[in-house]
SEROTI-696628 format. One record per residue (C-alpha): x, y, z; residue number from 1; chain; residue in three letters. Coordinates in pm, 1 decimal. Layout:
X / Y / Z / NUM / A / ALA;
...
This chain:
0.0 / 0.0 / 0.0 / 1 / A / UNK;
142.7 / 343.0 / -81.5 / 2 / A / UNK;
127.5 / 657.3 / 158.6 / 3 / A / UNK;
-61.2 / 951.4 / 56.6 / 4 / A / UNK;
-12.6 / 1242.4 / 212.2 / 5 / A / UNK;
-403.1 / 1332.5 / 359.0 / 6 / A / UNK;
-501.8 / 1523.0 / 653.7 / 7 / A / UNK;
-548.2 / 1357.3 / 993.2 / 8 / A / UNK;
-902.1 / 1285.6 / 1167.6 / 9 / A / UNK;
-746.2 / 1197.7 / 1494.9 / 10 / A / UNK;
-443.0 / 1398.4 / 1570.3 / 11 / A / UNK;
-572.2 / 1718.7 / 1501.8 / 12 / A / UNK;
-565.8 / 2037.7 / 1685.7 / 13 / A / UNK;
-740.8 / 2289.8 / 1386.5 / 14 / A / UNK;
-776.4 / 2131.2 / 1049.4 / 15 / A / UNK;
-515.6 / 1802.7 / 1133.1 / 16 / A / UNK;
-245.3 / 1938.4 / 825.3 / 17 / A / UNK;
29.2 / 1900.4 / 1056.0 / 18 / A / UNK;
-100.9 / 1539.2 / 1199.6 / 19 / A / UNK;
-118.2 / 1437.4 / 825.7 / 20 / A / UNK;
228.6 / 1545.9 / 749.4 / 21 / A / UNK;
349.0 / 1367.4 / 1060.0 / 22 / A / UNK;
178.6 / 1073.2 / 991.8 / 23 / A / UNK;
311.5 / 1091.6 / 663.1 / 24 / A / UNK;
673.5 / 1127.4 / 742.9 / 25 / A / UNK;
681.1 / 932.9 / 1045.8 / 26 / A / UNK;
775.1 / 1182.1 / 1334.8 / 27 / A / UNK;
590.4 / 1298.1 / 1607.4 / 28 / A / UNK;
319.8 / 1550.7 / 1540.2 / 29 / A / UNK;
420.4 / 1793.8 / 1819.1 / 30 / A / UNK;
785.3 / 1775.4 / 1616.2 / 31 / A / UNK;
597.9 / 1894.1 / 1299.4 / 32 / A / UNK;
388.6 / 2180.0 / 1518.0 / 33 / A / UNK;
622.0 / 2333.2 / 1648.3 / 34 / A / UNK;
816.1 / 2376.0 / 1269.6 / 35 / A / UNK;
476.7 / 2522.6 / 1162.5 / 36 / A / UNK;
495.0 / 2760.6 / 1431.6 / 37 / A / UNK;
869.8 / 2868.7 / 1382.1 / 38 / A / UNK;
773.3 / 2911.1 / 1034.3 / 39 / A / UNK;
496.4 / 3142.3 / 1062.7 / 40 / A / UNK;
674.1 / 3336.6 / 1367.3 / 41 / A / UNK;
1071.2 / 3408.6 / 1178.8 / 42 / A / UNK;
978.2 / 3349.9 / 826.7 / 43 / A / UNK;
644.8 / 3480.4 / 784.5 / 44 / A / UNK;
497.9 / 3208.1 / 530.5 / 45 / A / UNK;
419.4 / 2897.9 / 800.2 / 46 / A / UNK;
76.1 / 3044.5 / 783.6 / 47 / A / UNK;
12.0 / 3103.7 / 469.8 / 48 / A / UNK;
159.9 / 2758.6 / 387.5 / 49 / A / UNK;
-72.4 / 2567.0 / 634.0 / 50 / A / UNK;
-421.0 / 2776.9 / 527.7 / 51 / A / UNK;
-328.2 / 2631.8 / 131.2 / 52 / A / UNK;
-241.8 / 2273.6 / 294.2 / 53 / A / UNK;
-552.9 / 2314.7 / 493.6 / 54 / A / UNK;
-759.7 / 2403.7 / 107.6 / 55 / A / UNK;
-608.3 / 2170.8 / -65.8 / 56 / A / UNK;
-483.8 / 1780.5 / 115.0 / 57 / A / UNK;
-792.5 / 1572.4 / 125.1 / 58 / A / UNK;
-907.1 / 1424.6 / 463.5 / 59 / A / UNK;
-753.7 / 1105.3 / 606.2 / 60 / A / UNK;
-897.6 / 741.9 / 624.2 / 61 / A / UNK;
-773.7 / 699.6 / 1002.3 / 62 / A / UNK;
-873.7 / 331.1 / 1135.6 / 63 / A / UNK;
């Protein structure tokens, strides 16, 4: 079975982008949070970045 990156249904604290991406990757979600937040604090475009993820990766198939 391949991956896909989707969003996540379980491990979701707004829309579950970053719980997809972790899932997808394999690290821990908090890992992938706090990036996101980093990201939208120093460079500005974190945010931006997760509202078009948010848009656009379809939802998850969690078990």
């Amino acid at each position: 079975m391949e991956k896909k990156l989707r969003k996540s249904k379980t491990d979701k604290k707004l829309c579950g982008v970053c719980g997809g991406i972790a899932q997808y990757l394999g690290l821990d979600s908090t890992v992938v949070r706090l990036i996101a937040v980093l990201l939208a604090i120093f460079c500005g475009s974190g945010l931006l970045v997760y509202i078009i993820a948010a848009l656009v990766m379809p939802e998850g198939i969690d078990e």
